[in-house]
N, C-alpha and C positions, 0 to 999 in steps of 0.2 A: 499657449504652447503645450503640446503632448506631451508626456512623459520619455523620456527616452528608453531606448528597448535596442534587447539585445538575443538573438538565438544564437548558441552555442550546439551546432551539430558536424557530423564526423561525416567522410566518407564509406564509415565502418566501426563495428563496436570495436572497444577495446582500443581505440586511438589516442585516447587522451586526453575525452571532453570534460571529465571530471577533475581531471589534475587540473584544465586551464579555466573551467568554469570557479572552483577555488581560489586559485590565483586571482581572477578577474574580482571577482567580489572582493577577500582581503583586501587586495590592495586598493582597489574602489575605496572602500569601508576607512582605508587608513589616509585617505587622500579628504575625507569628511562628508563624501557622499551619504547617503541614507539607501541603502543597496537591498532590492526587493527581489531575493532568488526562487526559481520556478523550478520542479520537475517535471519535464513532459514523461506520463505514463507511469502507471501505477510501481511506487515505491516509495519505502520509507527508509532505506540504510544509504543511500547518497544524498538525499536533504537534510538526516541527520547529519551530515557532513557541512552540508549547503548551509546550513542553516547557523551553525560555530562559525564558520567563517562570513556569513553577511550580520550576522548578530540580529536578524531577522526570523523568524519559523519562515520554511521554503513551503511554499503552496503546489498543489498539486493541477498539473493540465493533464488532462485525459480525452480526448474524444470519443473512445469508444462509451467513457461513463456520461461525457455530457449529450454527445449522440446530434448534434447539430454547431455548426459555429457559434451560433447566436450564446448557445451557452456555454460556449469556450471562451468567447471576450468576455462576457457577463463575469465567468470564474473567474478569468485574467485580471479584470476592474476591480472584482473585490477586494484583490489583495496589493492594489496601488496605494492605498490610502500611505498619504503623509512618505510615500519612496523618492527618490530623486531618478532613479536607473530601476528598469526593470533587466535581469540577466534571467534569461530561460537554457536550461540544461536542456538539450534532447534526448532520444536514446538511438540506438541502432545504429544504421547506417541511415544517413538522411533522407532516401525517398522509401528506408520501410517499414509498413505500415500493419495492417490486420486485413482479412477477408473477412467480407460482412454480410455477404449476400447467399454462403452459402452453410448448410449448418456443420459443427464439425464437433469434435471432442469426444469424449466419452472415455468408456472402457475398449479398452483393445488389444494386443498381444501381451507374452510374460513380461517382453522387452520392450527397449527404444526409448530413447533419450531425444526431446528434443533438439533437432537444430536446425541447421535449412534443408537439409534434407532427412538422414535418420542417423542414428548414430552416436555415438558421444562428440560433444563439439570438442575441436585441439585436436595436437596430438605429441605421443608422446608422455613422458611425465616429469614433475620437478616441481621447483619453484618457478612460479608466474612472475616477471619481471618487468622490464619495461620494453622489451620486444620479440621475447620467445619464451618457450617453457608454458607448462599447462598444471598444473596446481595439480595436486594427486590428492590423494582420501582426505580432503574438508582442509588443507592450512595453505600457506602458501605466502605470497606479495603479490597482490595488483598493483603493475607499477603504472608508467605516464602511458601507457599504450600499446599492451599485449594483444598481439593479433590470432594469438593462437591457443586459447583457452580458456578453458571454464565457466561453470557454470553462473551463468550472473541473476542478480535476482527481478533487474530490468527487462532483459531480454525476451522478447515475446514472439517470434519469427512469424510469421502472418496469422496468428491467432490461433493457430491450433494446438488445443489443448495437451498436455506430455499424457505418454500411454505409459504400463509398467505397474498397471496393478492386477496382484495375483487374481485368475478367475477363480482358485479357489475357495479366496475370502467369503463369499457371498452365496447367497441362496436362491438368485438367479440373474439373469442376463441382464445387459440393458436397455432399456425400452422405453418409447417415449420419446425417442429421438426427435426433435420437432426443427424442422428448417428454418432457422431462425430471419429474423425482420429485417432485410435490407435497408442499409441507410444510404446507401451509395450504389449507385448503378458499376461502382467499379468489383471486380472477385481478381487482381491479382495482387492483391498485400496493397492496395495505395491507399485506404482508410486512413486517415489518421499518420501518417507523417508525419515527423517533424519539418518535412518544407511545407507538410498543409498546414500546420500550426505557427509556421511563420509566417503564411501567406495570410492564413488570417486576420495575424495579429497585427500584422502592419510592420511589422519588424527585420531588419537587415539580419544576415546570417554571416559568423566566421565561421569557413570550414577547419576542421582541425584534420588534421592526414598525418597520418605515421608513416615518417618517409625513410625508414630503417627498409636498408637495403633499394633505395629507390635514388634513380637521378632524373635527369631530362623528362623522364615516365612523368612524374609528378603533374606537368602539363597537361597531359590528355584526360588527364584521371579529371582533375581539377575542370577542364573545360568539359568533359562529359558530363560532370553534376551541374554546369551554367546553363546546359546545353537539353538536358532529360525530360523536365518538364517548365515548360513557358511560367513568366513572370515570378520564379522561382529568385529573392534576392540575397542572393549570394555576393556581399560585398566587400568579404576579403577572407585571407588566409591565414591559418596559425599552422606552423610547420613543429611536427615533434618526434624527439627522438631524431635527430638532428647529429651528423658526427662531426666531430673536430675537420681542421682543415678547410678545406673549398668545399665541402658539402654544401651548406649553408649559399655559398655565393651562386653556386650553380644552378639550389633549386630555387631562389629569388629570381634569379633571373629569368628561367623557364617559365615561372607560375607568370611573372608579371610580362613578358616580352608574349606569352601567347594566349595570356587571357585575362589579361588588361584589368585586373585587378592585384591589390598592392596585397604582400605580403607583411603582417603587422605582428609577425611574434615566429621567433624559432627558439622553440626550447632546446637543450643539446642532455642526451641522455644523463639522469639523476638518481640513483638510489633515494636521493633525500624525500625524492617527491612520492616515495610509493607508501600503501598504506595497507594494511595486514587484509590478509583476505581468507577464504573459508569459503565452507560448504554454503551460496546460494550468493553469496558477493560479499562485500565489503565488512569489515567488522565496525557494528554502527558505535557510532560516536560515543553513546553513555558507556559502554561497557569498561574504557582504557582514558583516563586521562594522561596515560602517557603517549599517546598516538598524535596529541595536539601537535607536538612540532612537527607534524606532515605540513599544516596548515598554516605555520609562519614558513616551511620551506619552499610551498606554493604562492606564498602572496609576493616573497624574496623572488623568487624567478622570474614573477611577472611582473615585477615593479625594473629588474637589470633588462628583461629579453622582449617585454612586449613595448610598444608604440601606444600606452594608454593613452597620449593625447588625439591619435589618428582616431583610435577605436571609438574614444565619448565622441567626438565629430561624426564619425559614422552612425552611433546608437542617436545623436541629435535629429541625424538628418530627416528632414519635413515633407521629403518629395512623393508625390503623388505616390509612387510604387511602393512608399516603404513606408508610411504611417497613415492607420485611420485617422480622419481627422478628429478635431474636441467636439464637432458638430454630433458627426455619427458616432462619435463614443456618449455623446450624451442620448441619442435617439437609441444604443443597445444596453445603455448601462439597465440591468435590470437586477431589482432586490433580488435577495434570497428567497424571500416568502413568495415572491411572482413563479419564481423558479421551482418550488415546491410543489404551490397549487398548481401549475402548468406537469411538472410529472407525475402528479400524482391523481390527477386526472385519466392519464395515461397506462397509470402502471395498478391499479387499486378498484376493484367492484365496488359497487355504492354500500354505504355503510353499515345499511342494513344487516348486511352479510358480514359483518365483523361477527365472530366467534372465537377470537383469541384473548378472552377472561382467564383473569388470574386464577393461577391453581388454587385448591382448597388451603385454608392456612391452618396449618396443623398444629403450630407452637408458637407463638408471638414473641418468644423471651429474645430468638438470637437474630440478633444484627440488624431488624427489621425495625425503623425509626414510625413513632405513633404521631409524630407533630403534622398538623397539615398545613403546615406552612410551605417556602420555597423544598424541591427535594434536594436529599442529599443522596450524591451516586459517586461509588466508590467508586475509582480508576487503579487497577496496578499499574505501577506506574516506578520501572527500576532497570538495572543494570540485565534483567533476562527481559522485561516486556519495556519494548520499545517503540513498537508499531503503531502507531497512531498519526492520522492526519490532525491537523488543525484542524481544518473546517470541520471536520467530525466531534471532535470538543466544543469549537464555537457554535456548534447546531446543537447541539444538546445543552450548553446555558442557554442558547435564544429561548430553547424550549423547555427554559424552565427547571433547569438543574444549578446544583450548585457541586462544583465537582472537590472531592476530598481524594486526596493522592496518595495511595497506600503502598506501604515498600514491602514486598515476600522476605527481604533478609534480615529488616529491621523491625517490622510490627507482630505484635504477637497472635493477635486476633483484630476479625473488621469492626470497624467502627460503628455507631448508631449510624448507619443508612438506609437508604428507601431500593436500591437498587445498586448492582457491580458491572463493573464492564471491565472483560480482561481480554487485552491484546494480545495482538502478535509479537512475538521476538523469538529468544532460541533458549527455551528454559531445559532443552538436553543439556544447553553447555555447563549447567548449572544445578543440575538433576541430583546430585548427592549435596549438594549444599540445601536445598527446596528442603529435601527430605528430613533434613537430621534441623539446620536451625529454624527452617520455616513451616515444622513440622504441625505446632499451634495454629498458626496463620489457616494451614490448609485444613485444618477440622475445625476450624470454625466457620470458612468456607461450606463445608460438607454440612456441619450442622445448619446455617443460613438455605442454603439450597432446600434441604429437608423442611424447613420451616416456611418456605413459599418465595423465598427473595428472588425478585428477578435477577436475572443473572444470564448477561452477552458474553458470550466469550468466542475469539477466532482465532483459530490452527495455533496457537503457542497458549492461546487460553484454553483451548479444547484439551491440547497436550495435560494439560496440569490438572484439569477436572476430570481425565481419565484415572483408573487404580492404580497403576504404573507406567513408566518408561523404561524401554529397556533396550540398550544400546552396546551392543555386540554383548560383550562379557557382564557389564554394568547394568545395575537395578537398581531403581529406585520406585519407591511409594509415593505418589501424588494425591490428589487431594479425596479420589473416589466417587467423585458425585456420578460420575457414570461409568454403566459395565462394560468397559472393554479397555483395555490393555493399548500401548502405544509402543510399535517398533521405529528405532532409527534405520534406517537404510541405506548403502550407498549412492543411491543416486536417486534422480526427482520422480515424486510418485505422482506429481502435479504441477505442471506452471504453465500461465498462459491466463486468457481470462474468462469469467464465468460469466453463462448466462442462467437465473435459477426462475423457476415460477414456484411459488408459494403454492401448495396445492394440501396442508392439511395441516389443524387448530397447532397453533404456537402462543409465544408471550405478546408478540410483537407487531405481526405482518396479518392483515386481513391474506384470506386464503385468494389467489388469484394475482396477490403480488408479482412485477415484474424486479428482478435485481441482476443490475449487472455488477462484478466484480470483480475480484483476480485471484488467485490460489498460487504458490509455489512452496513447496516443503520435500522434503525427504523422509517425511516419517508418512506410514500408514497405520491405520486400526485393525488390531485384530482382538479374537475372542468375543466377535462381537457376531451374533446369529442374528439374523433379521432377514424379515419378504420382503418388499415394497416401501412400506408404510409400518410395520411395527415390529419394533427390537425385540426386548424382554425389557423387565421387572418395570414396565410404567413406561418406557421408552419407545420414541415415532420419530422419525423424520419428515420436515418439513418441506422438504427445495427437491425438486425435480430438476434435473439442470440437462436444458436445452445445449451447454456448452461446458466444459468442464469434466473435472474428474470427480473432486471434493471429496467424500468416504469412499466410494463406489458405485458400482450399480446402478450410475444415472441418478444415483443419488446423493444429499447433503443436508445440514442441519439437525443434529441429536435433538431432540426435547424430550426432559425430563424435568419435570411440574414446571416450574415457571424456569425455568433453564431452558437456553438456547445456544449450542454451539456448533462450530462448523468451521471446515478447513478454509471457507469462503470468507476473504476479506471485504468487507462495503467501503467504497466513498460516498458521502452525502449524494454528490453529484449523480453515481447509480442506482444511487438509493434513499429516495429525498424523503422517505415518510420514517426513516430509520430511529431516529432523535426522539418523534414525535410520539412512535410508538415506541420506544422504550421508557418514556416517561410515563406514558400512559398508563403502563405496565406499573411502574412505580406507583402512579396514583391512584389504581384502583387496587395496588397489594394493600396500601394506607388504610384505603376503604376499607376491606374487607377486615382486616383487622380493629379498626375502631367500632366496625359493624360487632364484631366478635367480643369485643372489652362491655360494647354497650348489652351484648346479651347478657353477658357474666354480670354483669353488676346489674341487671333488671331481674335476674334470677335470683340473686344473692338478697336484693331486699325484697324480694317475694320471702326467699325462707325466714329471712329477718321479721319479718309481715307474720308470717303462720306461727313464729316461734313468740314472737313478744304476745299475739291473739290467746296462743296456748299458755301462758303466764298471766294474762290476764284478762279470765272470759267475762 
């Protein structure tokens, strides 16, 4: 018997799929299941969510990073192990997708915000609730299913990239535009769906609809997503934001009397269910352990309002249309390491052409560990850096790491390690704190960098390896490893996903690398002069991006000696040689340093040699 499976997608963002994909899981989890939750499409602040409530780490489905089915079940498989229920969150609205066929992104006007069309999405301002109001300068509530604003950090409207960055940051245009690699013969947004992510996966779909201000309608809507695209399985309804009285009765009736599928959950509008929101989505999970009662008020909803036993019936069911079988999950289950060598075939010139050796090592005293044994690679890892997949950690122990967890509020300086990797999160929110008690932490950072340490860092890492941030009135001093300065901004300088080629010497990526990714933030770089390919004081970038925004210019990736950062987030999945070469990176800093200890001490009893001679000729 297959695993049971479940999609959870909307007829539209902002309906509710996260308040019921919590619910579903919770209460799953408190019924004794082993509940395995999924994010379709690049994000990390609703699996931090996902992942408190299934007591699971939620794994990541992407199509544009795995770039064929075959490695979208492959992704899906790995992260079954030992589950009872697979629950996958979608995003968007259910059939939207990205355009793949044609090239897009870059730099572009002063303005424009993405959205479907141009614009700021919403409208209006306020608190974002559970069915109106649009969240104004960065705070707000995302409640069960706001249809009318803000900016989310899932949101990807058919893949093109956000414009809004100044032309006059830069020292020339963008160029290099390259049309990027078709993977679908389709160009209107149907990439990657979450109905093509069900249709893959073998999995039944509840749609969730926010039926606030809707009656009878509810119908058409409901049979137009049955009806869009063939063998699309759609096998029931979650109604939300739902009002007292006959609401409820009326649109049960509607959904199932014209399109023949049962209605299995009407939640009735909640304050209790909504969960703080900000600038780019949701406030993730580590930062507030007072946010947790969202997530007993979410499992309560769906344990009084949904039909769990209808729903595990439906995630059960075995029929041809809705699950691969165990056959052909065993004929695509494919390792990790097949899945590497298979892109890295694809995305990497033969090896000869590696040129990305460690920088000279200038001091061996700081933070750079002499053992050659397993490495050790430091992760921030706290209440401002949050951004991290799984598989991204579990690819870098496969390869050979041993990961030590460093807190910015609590440590004072890094530890004896071979190598740092600093994520994403929102270290503005936290920018005078960084500065004053994490002020040690960050110059010993500066000093490690100085001294050769590898060192990844993306867009909340970059932020904090810049001199400062600075945020309307407020300044702060970060870590300095590189020369430019970090503004906050009203609105997105980037979001959407990236495509980069590696096109010149770094710590990590042979030159010719393919990486796809994702970007979204509000801050840009400035005080930073640079052509093409070289900044000031020692500084290059590495990524040419085919799609995206990343610093500017059609370009991304700062490197400075064995420093590498950039607004550009990787999943393994887009980026399968990631892991491999940052350990690399570590092992040959090792090298070069024990290379270095072996000179000193073969010098040292040389003079020893000449001096005891001269004592005694």
């Amino acid at each position: 018997m297959s695993i049971p499976r479940l999609v959870i997608g909307a007829a539209q963002g902002r309906s509710g799929k996260t308040t019921v994909t919590l619910g579903l899981c919770a209460a799953l989890r408190a019924r004794g299941l082993v509940v395995q939750p999924f994010k379709k499409g690049p994000d990390y602040i609703d699996p931090s969510w996902l992942s408190e409530a299934a007591g699971r780490p939620c794994r990541t489905l992407d199509p544009f990073f795995c770039g064929d089915d075959e490695r979208l079940v492959a992704a899906f498989l790995a992260g079954l192990a030992g589950a009872d229920i697979a629950i996958v969150e979608g995003n968007h609205g259910l059939y939207d997708g990205v355009t793949v066929g044609q090239g897009s992104g870059g730099r572009g006007q002063e303005s424009g915000v993405r959205g479907q069309g141009s614009g700021v999405r919403g409208q209006g301002s306020g608190v974002r609730g559970q069915g109106s109001g649009v969240r104004g300068q960065g705070s707000g509530v995302r409640g069960q299913g706001s249809d009318q604003g803000g900016f989310r950090n899932d949101e990807f409207f058919g893949g093109i990239a956000m414009e809004g960055v100044r032309s006059d940051d830069f020292n020339r245009p963008a160029h290099h535009r390259a049309t990027e690699v078709a993977t679908t013969n389709d160009t209107d947004d149907a990439f990657g769906s979450t109905a093509a992510v069900a249709r893959a996966l073998g999995a039944p779909i509840l749609l969730v609809v926010n039926t606030a201000r809707m009656g009878r309608s509810v119908a058409a809507l409901v049979h137009g997503y049955q009806t869009f695209e063939p063998d699309t399985p759609i096998a029931g309804v979650i109604l939300n934001n739902v009002a007292r009285g006959r609401h409820e009765e009326k649109l049960r009736a509607a959904v199932e009397h014209h399109c023949g599928i049962p209605v299995l959950g009407a939640l009735p509008r909640d304050e209790a269910l909504s969960i703080p929101d900000r600038h780019l989505g949701l406030v993730p999970r580590a930062e507030d352990e007072g946010l947790l009662p969202a997530i007993a008020a979410c499992r309560a909803a769906a344990e009084r309002y949904f039909d769990l036993d209808a729903i595990l019936d439906i995630a059960r069911d075995e029929s041809a249309n809705q699950r691969i079988s165990e056959s052909r999950i065993s004929e695509q289950r494919i390792s990790e390491s097949r899945i590497s060598e298979q892109r890295i075939s694809e995305s990497r010139i033969s090896e000869s052409r590696i040129t990305n050796r460690p920088f000279e090592i200038r001091d061996s005293r700081f933070a750079i560990r002499h053992s050659p044994s397993a490495i050790r690679l430091a992760v921030f890892r706290d209440r401002a850096f949050t951004f991290y997949y799984p598989e991204n950690l579990e690819a870098l122990e496969a390869a050979g790491a041993e990961l030590v967890f460093v807190d910015a509020f609590r440590d004072t300086a890094l530890p004896a390690v071979d190598a740092l990797y600093i994520g994403g999160g929102f270290p503005e929110m936290f920018m005078e704190e960084l500065a004053s008690g994490g002020r040690s932490l960050l110059r010993s950072v500066r000093d490690a960098a100085e001294a050769g340490l590898p060192i990844y860092a993306e867009c909340g890492g970059l932020m904090v390896l810049a001199r400062r941030i600075i945020w309307g009135e407020r300044v702060a001093e970060m870590a300095g490893v590189l020369p430019c300065d970090v503004e906050m901004t009203g609105r997105p300088q980037g979001h959407g996903y990236v495509e980069a080629v590696v096109d010149a010497d770094n710590p990590f990526f042979p030159v010719g690398t393919v990486l796809r990714g994702h970007e979204f933030h509000n801050s840009r770089l400035f005080n930073l002069l640079h052509t093409a390919y070289f900044v000031e004081d020692g500084v290059t970038m590495a990524y040419r991006l085919n799609r995206g925004n990343g610093i500017g210019g059609g370009r991304d990736g700062l490197v400075y000696r064995n420093v590498l950062a950039s607004y550009t987030h990787l999943h393994i999945a887009g980026a399968p040689t990631w892991a491999e070469g940052l350990i690399r990176a570590a092992r040959n800093t090792q090298y070069a340093v024990r290379s270095t200890q072996y000179a000193v001490r073969n010098t040292q009893y040389a003079i020893r040699s000449t001096q005891h001679g001269a004592r005694h000729p």
